[in-house]
C-alpha positions as semicolon CSV with decimal commas, in nm:
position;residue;x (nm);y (nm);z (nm)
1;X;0,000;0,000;0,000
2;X;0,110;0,386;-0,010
3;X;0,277;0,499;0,255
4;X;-0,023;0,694;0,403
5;X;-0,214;0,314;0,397
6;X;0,073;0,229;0,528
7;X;0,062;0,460;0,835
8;X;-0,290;0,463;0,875
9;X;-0,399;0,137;0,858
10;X;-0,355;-0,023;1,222
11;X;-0,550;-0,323;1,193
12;X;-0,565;-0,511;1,539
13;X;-0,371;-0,838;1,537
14;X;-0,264;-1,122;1,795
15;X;0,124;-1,133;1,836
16;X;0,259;-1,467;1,884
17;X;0,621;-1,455;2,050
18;X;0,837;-1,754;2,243
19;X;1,157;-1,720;2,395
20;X;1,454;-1,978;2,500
21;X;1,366;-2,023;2,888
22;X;1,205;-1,664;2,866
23;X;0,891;-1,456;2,888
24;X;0,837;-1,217;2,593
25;X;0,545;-1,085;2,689
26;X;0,286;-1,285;2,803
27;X;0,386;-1,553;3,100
28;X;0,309;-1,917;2,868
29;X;0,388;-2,235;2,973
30;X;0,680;-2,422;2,750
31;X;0,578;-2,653;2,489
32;X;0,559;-3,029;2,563
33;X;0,752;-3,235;2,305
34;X;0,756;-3,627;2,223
35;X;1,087;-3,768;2,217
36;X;1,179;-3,966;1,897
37;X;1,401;-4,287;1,959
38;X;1,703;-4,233;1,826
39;X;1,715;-3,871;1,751
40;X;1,908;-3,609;1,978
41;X;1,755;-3,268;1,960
42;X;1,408;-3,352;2,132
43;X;1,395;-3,182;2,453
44;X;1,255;-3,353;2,726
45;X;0,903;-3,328;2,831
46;X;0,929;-3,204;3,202
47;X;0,799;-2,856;3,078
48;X;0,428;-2,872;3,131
49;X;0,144;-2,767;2,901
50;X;0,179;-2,715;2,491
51;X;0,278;-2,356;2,407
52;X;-0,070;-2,177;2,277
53;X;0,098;-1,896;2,034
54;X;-0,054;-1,522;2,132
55;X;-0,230;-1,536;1,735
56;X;-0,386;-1,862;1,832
57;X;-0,149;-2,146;1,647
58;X;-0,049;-2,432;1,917
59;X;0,328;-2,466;1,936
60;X;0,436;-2,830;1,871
61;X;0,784;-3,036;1,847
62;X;1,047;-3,246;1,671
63;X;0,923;-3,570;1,584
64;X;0,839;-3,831;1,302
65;X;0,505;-3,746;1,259
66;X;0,455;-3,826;1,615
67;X;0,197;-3,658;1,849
68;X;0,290;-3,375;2,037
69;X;0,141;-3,210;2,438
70;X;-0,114;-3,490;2,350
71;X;-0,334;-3,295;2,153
72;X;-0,284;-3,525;1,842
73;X;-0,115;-3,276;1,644
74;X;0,169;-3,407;1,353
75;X;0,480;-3,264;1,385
76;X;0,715;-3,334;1,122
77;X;1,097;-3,448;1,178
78;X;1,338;-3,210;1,008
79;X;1,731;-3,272;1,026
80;X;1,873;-3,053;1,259
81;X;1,520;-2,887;1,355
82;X;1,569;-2,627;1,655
83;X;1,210;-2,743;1,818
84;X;1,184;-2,491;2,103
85;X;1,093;-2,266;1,858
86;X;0,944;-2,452;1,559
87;X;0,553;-2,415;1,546
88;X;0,231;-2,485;1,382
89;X;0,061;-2,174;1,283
90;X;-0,245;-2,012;1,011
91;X;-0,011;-1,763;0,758
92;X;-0,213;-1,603;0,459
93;X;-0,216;-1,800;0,141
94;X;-0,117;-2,114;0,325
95;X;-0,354;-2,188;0,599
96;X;-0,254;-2,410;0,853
97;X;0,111;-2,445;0,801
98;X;0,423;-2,562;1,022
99;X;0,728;-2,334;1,078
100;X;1,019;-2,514;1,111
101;X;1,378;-2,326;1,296
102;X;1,632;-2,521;1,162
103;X;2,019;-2,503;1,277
104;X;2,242;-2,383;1,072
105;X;2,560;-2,586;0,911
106;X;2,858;-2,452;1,029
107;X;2,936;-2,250;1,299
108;X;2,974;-1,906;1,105
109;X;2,665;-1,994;0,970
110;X;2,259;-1,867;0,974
111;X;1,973;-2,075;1,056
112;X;1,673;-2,139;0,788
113;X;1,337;-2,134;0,853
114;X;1,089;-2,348;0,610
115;X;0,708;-2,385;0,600
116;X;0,634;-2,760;0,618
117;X;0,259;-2,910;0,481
118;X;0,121;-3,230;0,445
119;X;0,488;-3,379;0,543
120;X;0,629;-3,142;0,259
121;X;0,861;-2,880;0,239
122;X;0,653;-2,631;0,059
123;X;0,869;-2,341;0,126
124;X;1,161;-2,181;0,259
125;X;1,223;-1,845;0,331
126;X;1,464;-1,596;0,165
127;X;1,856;-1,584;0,267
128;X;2,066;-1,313;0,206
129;X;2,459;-1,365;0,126
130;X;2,567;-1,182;0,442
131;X;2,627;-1,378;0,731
132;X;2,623;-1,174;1,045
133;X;2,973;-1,170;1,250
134;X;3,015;-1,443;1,512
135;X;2,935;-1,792;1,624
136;X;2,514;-1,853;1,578
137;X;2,435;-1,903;1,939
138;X;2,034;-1,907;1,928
139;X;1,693;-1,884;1,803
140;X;1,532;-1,657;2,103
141;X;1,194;-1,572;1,949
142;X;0,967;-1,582;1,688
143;X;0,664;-1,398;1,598
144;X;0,352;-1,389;1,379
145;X;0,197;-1,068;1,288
146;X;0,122;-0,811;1,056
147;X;0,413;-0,601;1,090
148;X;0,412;-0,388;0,836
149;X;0,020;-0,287;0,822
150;X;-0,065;-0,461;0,513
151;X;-0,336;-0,673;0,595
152;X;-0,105;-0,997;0,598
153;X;0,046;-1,175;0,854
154;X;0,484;-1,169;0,858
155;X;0,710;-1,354;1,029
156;X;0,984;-1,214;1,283
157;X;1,260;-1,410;1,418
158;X;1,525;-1,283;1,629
159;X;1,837;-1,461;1,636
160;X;2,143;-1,443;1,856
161;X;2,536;-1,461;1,778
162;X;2,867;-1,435;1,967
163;X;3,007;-1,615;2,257
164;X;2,959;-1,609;2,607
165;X;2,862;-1,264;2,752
166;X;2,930;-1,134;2,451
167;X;2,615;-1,180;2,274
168;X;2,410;-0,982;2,054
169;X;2,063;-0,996;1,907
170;X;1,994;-0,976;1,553
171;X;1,628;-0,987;1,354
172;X;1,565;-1,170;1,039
173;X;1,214;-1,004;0,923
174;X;1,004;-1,201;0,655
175;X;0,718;-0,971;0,511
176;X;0,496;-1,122;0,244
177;X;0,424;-0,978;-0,064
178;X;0,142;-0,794;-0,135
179;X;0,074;-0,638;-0,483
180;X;-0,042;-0,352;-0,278
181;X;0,266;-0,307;-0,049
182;X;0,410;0,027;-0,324
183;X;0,684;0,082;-0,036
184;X;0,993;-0,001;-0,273
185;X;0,845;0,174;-0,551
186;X;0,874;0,505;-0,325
187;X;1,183;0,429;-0,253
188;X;1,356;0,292;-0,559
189;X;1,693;0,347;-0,381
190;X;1,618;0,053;-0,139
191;X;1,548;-0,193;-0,427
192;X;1,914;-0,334;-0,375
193;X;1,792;-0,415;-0,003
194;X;1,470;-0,629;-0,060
195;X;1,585;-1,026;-0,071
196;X;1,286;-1,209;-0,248
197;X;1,186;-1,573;-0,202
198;X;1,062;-1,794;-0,458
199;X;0,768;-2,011;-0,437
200;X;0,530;-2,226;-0,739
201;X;0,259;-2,319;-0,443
202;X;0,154;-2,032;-0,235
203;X;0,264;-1,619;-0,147
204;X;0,577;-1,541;-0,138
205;X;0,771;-1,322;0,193
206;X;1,093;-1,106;0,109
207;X;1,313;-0,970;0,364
208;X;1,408;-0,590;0,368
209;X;1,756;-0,586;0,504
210;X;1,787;-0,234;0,511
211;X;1,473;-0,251;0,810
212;X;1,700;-0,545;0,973
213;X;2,012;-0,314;0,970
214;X;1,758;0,017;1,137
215;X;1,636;-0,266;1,390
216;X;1,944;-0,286;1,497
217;X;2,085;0,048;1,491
218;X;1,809;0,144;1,679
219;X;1,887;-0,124;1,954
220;X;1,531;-0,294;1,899
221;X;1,603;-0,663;1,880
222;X;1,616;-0,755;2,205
223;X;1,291;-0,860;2,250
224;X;0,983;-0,838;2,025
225;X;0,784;-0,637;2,230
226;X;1,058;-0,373;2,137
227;X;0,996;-0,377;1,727
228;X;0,634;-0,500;1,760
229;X;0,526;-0,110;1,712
230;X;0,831;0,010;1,453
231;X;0,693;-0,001;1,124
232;X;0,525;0,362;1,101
233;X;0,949;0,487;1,259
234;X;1,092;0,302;1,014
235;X;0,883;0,392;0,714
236;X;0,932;0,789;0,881
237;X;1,337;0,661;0,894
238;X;1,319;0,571;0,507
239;X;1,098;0,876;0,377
240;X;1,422;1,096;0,511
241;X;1,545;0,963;0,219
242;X;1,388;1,109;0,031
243;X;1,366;1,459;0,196
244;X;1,065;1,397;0,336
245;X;1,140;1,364;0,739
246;X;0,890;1,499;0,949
247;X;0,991;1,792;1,129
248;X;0,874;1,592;1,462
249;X;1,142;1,297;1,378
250;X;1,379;1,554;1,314
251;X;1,361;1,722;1,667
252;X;1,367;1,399;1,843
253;X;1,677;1,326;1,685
254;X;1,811;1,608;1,771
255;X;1,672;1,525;2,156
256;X;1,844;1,167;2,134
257;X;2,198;1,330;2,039
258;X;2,219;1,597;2,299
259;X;2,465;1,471;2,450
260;X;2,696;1,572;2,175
261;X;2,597;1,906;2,122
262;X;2,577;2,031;2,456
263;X;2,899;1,973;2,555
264;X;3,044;2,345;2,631
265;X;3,374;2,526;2,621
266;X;3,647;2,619;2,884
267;X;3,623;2,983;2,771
268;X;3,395;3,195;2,539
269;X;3,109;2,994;2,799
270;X;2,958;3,340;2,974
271;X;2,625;3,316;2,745
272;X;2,549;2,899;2,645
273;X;2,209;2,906;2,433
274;X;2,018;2,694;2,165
275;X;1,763;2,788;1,909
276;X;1,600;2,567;1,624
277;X;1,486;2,779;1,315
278;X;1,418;2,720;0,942
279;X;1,724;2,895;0,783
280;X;1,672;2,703;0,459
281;X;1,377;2,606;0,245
282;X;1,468;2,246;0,252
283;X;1,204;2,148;0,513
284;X;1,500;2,039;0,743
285;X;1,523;2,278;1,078
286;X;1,879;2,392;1,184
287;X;1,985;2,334;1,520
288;X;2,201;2,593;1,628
289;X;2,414;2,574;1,989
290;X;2,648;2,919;2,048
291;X;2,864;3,014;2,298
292;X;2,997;3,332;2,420
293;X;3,190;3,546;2,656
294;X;3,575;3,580;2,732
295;X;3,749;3,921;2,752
296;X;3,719;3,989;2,407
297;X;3,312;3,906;2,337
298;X;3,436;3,665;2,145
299;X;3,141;3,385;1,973
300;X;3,171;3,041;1,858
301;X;2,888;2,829;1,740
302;X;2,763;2,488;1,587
303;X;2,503;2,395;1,352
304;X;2,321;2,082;1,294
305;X;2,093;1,938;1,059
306;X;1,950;1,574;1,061
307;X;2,075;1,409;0,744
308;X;1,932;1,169;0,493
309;X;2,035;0,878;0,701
310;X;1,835;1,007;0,998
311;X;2,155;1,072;1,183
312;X;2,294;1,393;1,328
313;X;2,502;1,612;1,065
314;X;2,740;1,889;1,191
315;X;2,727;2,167;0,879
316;X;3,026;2,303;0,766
317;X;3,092;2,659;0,770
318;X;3,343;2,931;0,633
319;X;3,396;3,061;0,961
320;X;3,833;3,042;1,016
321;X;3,894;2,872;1,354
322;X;4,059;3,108;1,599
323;X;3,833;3,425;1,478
324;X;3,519;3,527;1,649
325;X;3,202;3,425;1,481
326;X;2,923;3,684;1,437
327;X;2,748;3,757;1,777
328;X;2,347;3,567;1,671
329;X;2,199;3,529;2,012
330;X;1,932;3,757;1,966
331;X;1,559;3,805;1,962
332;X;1,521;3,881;1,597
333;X;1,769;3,923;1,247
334;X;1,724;4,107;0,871
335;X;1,680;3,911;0,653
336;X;1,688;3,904;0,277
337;X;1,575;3,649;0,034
338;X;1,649;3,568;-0,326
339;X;1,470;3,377;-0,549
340;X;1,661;3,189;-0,859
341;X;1,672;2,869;-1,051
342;X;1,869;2,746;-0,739
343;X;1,568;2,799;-0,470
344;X;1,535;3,058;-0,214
345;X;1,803;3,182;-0,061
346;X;1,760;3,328;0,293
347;X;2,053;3,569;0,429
348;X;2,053;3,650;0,730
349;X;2,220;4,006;0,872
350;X;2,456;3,915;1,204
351;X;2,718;4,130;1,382
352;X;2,985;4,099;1,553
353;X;3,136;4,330;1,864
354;X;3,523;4,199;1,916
355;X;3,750;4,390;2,196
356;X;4,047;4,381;2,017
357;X;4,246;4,600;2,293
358;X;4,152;4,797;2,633
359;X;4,069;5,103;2,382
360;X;4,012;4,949;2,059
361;X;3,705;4,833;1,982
362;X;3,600;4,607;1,629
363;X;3,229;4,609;1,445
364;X;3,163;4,388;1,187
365;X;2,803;4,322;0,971
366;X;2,827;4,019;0,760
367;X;2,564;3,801;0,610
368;X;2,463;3,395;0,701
369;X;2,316;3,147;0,454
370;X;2,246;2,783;0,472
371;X;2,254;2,638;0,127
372;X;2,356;2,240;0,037
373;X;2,416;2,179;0,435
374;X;2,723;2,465;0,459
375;X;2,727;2,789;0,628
376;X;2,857;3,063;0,419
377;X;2,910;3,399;0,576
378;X;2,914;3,682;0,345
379;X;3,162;3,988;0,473
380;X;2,967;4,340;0,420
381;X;3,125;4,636;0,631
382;X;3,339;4,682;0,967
383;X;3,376;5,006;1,186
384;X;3,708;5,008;1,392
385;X;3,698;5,266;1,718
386;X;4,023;5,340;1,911
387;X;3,991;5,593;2,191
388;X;4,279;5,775;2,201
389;X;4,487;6,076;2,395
390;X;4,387;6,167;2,714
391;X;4,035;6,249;2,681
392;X;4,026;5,899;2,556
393;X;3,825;6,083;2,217
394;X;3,683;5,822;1,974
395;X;3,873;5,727;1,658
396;X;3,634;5,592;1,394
397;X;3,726;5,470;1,051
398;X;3,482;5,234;0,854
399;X;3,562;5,038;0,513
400;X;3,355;4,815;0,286
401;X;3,428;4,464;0,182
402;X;3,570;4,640;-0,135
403;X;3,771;4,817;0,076
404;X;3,604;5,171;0,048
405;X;3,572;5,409;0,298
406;X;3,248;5,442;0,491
407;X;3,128;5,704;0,766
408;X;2,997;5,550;1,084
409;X;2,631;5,614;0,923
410;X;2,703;5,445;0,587
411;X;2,834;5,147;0,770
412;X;2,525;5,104;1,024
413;X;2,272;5,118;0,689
414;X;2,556;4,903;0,456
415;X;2,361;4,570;0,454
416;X;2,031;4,756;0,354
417;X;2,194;4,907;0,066
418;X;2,401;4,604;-0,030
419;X;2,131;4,390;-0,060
420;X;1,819;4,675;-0,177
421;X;2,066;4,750;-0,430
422;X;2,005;4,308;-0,589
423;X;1,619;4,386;-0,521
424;X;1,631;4,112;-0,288
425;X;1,313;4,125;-0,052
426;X;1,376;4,213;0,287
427;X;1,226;4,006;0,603
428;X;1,257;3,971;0,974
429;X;1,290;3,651;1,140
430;X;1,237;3,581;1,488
431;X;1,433;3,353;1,723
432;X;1,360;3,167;2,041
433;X;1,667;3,079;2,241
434;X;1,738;2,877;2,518
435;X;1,996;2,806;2,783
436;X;2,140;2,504;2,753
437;X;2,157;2,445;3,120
438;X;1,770;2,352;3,110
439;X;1,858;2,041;2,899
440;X;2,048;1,881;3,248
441;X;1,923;1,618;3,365
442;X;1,578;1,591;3,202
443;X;1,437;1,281;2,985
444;X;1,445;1,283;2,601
445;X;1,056;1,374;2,550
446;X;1,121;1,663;2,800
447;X;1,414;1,793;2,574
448;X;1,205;1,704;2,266
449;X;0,955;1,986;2,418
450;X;1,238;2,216;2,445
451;X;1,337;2,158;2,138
452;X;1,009;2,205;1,985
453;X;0,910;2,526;2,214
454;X;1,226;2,656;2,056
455;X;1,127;2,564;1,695
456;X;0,762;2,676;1,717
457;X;0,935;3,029;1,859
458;X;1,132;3,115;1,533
459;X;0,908;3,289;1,263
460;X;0,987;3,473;0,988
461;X;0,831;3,732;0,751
């Protein structure tokens, strides 16, 4: 389906998970299993009651068709079957089918998982060539639902690898096909991600490796409850992609990574604010953090976009390290925009007050724009005061960035004629900053607010 289907349509399914001498959710008794003479991976049968899945499929065991928790279900025997977490269960398409866990051959191997009918092998589901790093250690769980909103049920396994204490989790998703599912087709760029199976006797699942790799970047493959809910993130995680992150994702990013951008200075540190504002016309809000104070006024600052990745970009900027950066805590900026094949353009009039001696005293007006994730400030005019003699009478001399001469007057109205002069159309913008100090110590949806108070603050026109 579209991606709006996609996000919208929350149908209400039962979620069927099982975990190696675990709860994942619901407290379930383990699965009773028949031993098979003979064979050595049936577990014994001190466990208790047959599993009952959360979607309603009973949970049976390794065997040769033998019975299993006395119900008189037929479990198939499949070589090197895992049967703690092999089950029968109802998938579209198929009916009543059994999933079979099945070890894997080798130790730097993967396990496969197969959908056994009428004693048959009737399908197996997709493999990709990339075998995750480490010994295979486990099967932990495996689920049954409609994960990704389409109306038909998928299959989540989460597997585990390493050695000893150091073990991770990893999730092998299996979404079937549906001629409705257009998610690929919006995202052509992910095509090289989707691993299809093949089958001649009933639907078809894929896996999307590039959701497996976001599961686990975004630590959720612990336990199922974890990912149960992802989908609508990860579909939000994908859009960025294409440019179309939602401003909301953006700032909680930003709320996640705090750490990184509040860290402060040893000097400059007097005045240590945040704002978020719209400096481009990208639909991608700049975070900006600036510092300053120190003898000479001087200001340093950072700013951050989220990038198409969904990660946290530092921009570059023109600023040369060691100088003082234009002085933009402040209520409210000039602006002046430009229109051209390129986009808008928004620049954005700063100063700059630098105490270059005890009696000499340096003004400087220059421009900001964002444009292609880099900060370029423009250079328009500077005013340089020295009080001299003993009356300590001001000295003023102005200049242009041609190098021209300007009177104190020409120099306070330079940007205005600079930029009147292109026709560009003049705005004001309006900024909400705060002090960084009030991020300290608070959780990540009370520095999302922050964030957004300071976002919904900036306005410009």
């Amino acid at each position: 389906m579209k991606k709006a289907g996609i996000i919208l349509l929350m149908a209400v399914l039962f979620f069927g998970i099982t975990g190696c001498g675990k709860s994942d959710g619901e407290i379930v008794a383990e699965p009773q299993w028949e031993s098979v003479d003979g064979e050595n991976n049936s577990p014994n049968t001190d466990n208790g009651g047959a599993l009952e899945n959360m979607d309603g499929a009973a949970a049976s065991g390794a065997g040769n068709e033998k019975e299993a928790g006395g119900d008189g279900t037929k479990v198939p025997f499949v070589e090197g079957m895992i049967p703690e977490q092999s089950f029968e269960t109802e998938l579209d398409g198929w009916g009543k089918v059994f999933f079979a866990s099945v070890m894997p051959q080798g130790e730097s191997g993967t396990p496969e998982f197969m959908l056994i009918k009428n004693g048959e092998t009737v399908y197996t589901f997709p493999e990709t060539s990339i075998s995750p790093e480490g010994k295979f250690e486990a099967v932990s769980a495996v689920a049954f639902q409609d994960y990704n909103k389409d109306g038909k049920k998928d299959v989540i396994v989460l597997t585990e690898y390493g050695s000893g204490e150091n073990r991770r989790s990893e999730a092998m998703v299996f979404l079937q096909e549906n001629s409705d599912n257009m998610f690929y087709l919006d995202h052509p760029e992910l095509k090289d991600y989707k691993v299809d199976g093949k089958t001649e006797t009933g639907p078809s699942f894929y896996r999307d490796t590039f959701l497996e790799e976001y599961l686990s970047r975004q630590k959720l493959t612990e336990r199922m409850a974890d990912l149960s809910d992802s989908w609508v993130d990860y579909v939000d995680y994908a859009d960025s992609l294409a440019g179309s992150f939602s401003t909301e994702r953006q700032i909680k990013i930003f709320a996640e990574n705090r750490a990184v951008w509040m860290e402060g200075m040893d000097y400059a540190n007097d005045v240590f604010q945040f704002t978020v504002a719209g400096l481009s016309n990208d639909g991608r809000p700049v975070l900006i953090v600036s510092n300053q104070g120190g003898t000479g006024i001087y200001t340093y600052s950072n700013f951050y976009k989220i990038d198409k990745k969904g990660e946290l970009q530092k921009l570059k900027t023109s600023f040369q390290e060691g100088d003082s950066q234009p002085d933009i805590i402040g209520e409210s900026m000039t602006v002046y925009s430009s229109f051209s094949a390129e986009g808008i353009k928004n620049h954005f009039i700063v100063y700059d007050l630098i105490r270059d001696s005890p009696v000499t005293y340096l003004e400087r007006v220059s421009s900001l724009c964002v444009s292609d994730d880099f900060v370029l400030e423009t250079p328009l005019a500077s005013l340089r005061t020295v009080y001299e003699g003993e009356g300590h009478s001001a000295h003023i001399t102005g200049e242009d960035c041609g190098g021209n001469a300007l009177t104190k007057e020409e120099y306070e109205n330079f940007a205005d004629t600079y930029y009147g002069n292109m026709g560009l159309t003049k705005k004001r913008a309006v900024f909400k900053w705060i002090d960084v100090k009030t991020l300290e110590g608070i959780s990540g949806e009370e520095a999302e607010k922050l964030l957004t108070e300071a976002y919904e603050g900036f306005s410009m026109e």
